[in-house]
VEXVOZA-969347 format. One record per residue (C-alpha): x, z, y; chain; residue in one letter; residue number from 1. Coordinates in Angstrom, 1 decimal. Each point is the difference from the previous one (the first is absolute). Example, Ala and Ser with C-alpha at 12.3 -4.5 7.8 and 13.67 -1.06 7.14 Angstrom:
+--------+--------+--------+------+------+--------+
:     c1 :     c3 :     c2 : kelo : mise : tortor :
+--------+--------+--------+------+------+--------+
:   12.3 :    7.8 :   -4.5 :    A :    A :      1 :
:    1.4 :   -0.7 :    3.4 :    A :    S :      2 :
+--------+--------+--------+------+------+--------+
This chain:
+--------+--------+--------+------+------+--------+
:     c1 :     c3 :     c2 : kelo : mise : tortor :
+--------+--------+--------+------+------+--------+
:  137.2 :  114.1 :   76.3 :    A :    X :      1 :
:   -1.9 :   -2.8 :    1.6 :    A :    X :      2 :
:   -2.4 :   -0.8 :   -2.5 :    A :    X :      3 :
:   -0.2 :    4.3 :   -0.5 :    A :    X :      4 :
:   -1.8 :   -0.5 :    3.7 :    A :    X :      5 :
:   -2.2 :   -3.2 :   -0.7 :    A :    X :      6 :
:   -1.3 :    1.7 :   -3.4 :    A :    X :      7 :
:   -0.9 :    3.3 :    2.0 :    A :    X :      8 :
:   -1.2 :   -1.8 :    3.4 :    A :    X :      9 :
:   -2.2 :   -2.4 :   -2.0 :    A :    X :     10 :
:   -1.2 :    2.8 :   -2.2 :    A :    X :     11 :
:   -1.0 :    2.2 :    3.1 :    A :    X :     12 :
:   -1.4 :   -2.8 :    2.0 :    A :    X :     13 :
:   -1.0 :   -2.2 :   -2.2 :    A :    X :     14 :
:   -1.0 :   -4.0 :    0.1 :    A :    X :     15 :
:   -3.4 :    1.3 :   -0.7 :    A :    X :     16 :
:   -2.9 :   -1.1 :    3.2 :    A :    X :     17 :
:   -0.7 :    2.4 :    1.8 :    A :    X :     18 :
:   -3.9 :    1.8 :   -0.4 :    A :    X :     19 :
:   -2.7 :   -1.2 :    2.1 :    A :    X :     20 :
:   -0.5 :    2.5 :    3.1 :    A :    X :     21 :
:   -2.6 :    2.8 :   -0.9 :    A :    X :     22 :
:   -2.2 :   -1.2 :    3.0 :    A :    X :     23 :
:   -1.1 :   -3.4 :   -1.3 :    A :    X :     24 :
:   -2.4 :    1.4 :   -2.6 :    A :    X :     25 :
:    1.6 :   -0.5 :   -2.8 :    A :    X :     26 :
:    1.9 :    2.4 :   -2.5 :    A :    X :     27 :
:    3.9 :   -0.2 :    0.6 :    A :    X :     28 :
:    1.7 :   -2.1 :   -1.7 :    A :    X :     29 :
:   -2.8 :   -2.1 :   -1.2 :    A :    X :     30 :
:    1.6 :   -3.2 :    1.5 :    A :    X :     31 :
:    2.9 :   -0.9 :    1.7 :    A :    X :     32 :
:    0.5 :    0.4 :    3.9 :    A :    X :     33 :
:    2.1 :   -2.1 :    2.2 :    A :    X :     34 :
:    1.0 :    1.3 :    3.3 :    A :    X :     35 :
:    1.0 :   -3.9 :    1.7 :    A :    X :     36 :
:   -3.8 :   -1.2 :   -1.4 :    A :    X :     37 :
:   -3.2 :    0.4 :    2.2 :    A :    X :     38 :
:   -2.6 :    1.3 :   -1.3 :    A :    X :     39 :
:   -3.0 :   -0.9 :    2.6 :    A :    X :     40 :
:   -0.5 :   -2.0 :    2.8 :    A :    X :     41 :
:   -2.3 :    0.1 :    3.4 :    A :    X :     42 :
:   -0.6 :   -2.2 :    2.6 :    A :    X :     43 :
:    2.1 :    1.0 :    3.4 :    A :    X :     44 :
:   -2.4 :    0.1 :    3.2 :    A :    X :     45 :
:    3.0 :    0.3 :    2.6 :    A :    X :     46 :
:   -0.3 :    2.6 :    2.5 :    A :    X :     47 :
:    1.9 :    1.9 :    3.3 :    A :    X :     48 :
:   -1.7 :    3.2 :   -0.8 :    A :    X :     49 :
:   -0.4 :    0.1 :   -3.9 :    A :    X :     50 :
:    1.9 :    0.8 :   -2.7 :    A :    X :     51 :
:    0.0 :   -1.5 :   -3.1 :    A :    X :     52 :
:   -2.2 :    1.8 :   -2.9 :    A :    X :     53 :
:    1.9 :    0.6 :   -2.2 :    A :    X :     54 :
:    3.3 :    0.5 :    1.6 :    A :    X :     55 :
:    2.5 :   -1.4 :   -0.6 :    A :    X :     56 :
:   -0.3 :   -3.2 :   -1.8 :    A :    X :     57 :
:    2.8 :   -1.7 :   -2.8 :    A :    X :     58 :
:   -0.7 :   -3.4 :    1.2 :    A :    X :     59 :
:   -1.2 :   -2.3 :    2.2 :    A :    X :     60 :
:   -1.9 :   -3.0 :   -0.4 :    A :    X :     61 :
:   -0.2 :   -3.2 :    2.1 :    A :    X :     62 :
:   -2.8 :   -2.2 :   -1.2 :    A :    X :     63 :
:    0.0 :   -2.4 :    3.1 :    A :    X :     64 :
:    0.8 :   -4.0 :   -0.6 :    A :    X :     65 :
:    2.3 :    0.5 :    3.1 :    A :    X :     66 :
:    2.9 :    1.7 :    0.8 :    A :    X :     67 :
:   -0.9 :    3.3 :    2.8 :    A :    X :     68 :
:    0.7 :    2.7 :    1.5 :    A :    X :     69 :
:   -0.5 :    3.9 :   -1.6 :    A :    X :     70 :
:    0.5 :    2.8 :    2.6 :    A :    X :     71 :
:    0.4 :    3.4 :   -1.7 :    A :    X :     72 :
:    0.8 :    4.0 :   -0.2 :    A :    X :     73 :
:    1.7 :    0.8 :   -2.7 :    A :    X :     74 :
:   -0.1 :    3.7 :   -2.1 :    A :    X :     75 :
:    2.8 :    1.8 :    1.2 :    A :    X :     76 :
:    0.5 :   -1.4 :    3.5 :    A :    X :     77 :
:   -3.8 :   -0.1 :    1.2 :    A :    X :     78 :
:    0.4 :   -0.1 :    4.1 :    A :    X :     79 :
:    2.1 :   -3.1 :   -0.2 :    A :    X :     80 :
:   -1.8 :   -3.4 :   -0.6 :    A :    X :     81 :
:    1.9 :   -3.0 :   -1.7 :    A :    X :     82 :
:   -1.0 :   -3.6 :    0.0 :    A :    X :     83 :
:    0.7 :   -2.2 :   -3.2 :    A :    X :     84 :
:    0.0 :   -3.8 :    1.4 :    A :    X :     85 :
:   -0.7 :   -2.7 :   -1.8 :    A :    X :     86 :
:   -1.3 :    1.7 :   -3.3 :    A :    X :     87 :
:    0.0 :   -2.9 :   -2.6 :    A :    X :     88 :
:   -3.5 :   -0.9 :   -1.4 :    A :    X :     89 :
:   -0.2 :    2.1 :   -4.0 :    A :    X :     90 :
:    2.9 :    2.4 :    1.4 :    A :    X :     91 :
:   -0.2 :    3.4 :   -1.8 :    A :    X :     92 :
:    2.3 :    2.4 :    1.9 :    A :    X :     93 :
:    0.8 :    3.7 :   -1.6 :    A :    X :     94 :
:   -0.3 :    2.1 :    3.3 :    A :    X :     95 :
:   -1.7 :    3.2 :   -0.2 :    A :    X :     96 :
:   -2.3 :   -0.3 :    2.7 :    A :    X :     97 :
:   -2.3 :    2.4 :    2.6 :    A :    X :     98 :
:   -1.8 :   -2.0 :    2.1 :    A :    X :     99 :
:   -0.4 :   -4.4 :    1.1 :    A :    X :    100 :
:   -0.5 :    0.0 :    2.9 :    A :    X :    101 :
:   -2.3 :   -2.6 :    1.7 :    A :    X :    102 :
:    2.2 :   -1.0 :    2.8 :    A :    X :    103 :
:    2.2 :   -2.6 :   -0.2 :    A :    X :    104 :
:   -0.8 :   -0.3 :   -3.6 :    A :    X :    105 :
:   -1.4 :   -3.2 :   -0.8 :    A :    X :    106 :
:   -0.3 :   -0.4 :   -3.5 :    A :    X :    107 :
:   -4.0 :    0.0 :   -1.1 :    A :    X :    108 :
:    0.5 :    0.8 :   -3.6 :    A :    X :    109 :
:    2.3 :    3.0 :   -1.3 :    A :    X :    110 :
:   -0.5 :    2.0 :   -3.1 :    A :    X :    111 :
:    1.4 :    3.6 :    0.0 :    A :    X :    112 :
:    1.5 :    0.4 :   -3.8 :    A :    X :    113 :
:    0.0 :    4.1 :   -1.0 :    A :    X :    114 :
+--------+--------+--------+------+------+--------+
């Protein structure tokens, strides 16, 4: 009965990639599309009163040579603010992010990975 349920779940789901989304311009399914991959990259200016743009982000980026501080909203729980210390220098962290904020963060470079 067991394999009866691995030959109809891998028939209905499939080991197949899944199609690229329809708003990236191309046709679905022309290439493969990986949910845990980002896809572009921007520069973070940190900011009390800004969102980021986009919103939110898969990733960020800390492109200091020094360990420091990122202070930061994140999507679902935007009021509160949360301070990451000591960020290691080439750190990639997946948070989905809505806003750095420029207080008490104190690393100068971070990349916001969509």
């Amino acid at each position: 009965m067991h394999k009866i349920w691995m030959a109809l779940g891998l028939s209905l789901f499939g080991w197949a990639a899944y199609a690229a989304p329809a708003d990236d311009g191309q046709t679905a399914g022309a290439r493969a599309w990986i949910l845990s991959q980002a896809r572009s990259g921007v520069a973070v200016t940190p900011s009390d009163s800004t969102d980021l743009s986009p919103k939110p982000t898969r990733y960020l980026y800390n492109g200091n040579a020094t360990a420091c501080n990122i202070a930061l909203r994140m999507i679902d729980d935007g009021a509160n603010t949360i301070t990451l210390v000591s960020v290691q220098p080439g750190a990639v962290l997946p948070l989905e992010v809505a806003r750095v904020m420029s207080t008490n963060t104190t690393c100068s470079t971070i990349i916001a990975l969509y």
